[in-house]
C-alpha positions as CSV (number, residue, x, y, z in Angstrom):
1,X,16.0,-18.7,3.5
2,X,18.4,-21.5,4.0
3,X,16.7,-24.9,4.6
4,X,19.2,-26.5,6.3
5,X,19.5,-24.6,9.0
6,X,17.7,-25.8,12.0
7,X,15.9,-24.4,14.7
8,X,15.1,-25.5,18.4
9,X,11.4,-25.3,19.6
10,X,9.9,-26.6,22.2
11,X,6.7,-29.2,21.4
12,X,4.2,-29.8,24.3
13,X,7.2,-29.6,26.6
14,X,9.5,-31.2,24.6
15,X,12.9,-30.0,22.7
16,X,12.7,-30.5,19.2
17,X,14.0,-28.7,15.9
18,X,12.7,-28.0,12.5
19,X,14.2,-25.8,9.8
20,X,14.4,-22.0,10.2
21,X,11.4,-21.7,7.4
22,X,9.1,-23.8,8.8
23,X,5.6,-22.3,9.8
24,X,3.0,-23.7,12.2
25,X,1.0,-25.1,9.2
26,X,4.7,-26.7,7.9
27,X,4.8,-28.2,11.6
28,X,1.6,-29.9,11.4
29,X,2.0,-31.6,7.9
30,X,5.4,-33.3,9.5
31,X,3.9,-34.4,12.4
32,X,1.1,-35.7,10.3
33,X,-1.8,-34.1,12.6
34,X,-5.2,-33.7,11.4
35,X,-6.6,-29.6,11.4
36,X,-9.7,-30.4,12.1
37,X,-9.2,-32.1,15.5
38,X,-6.3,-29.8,17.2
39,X,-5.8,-26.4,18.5
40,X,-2.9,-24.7,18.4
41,X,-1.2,-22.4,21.1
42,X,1.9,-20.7,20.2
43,X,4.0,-18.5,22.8
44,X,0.9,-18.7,25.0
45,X,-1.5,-17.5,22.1
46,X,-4.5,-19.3,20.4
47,X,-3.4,-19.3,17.0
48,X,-6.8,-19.6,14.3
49,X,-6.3,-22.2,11.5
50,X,-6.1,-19.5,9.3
51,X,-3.0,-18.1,10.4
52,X,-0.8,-21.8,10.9
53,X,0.3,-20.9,7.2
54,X,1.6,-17.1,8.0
55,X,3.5,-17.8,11.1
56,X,6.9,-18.6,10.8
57,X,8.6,-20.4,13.4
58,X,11.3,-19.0,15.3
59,X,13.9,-20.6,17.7
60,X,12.8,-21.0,21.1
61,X,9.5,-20.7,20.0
62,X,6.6,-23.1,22.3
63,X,4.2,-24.9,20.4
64,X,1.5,-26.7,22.6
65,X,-1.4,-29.2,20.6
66,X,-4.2,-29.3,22.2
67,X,-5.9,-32.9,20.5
68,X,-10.1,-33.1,20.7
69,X,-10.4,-36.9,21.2
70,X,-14.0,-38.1,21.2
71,X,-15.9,-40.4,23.0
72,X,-18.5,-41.5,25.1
């Protein structure tokens, strides 16, 4: 695939674009999130670490990251 292509998604609400290769595990590498304290919901679904590197992104996709903060 072409890299330099872009794609629009939609990021906890927001527009954004990456490139037309980019999987879920891609997407959290560029935006610098840490695995181990997110969940990941893409086109409504509860998407298991596992899969982040099998799912490629398409346009219009929704991402939503769910971030565990602790506390107390």
């Amino acid at each position: 695939m072409n890299n330099n292509i872009n794609i629009n998604i939609t990021i906890n609400g927001q527009a954004s674009t990456v490139f037309n290769d980019n999987t879920i595990a891609d997407l959290i590498n560029t935006l610098n999130l840490q695995p181990e304290s997110i969940v990941i919901e893409h086109n409504q679904k509860i998407i298991q670490k596992e899969q982040w590197s099998k799912i490629v992104l398409k346009n219009d996709d929704s991402i939503e990251i769910i971030r565990f903060v602790g506390g107390g």
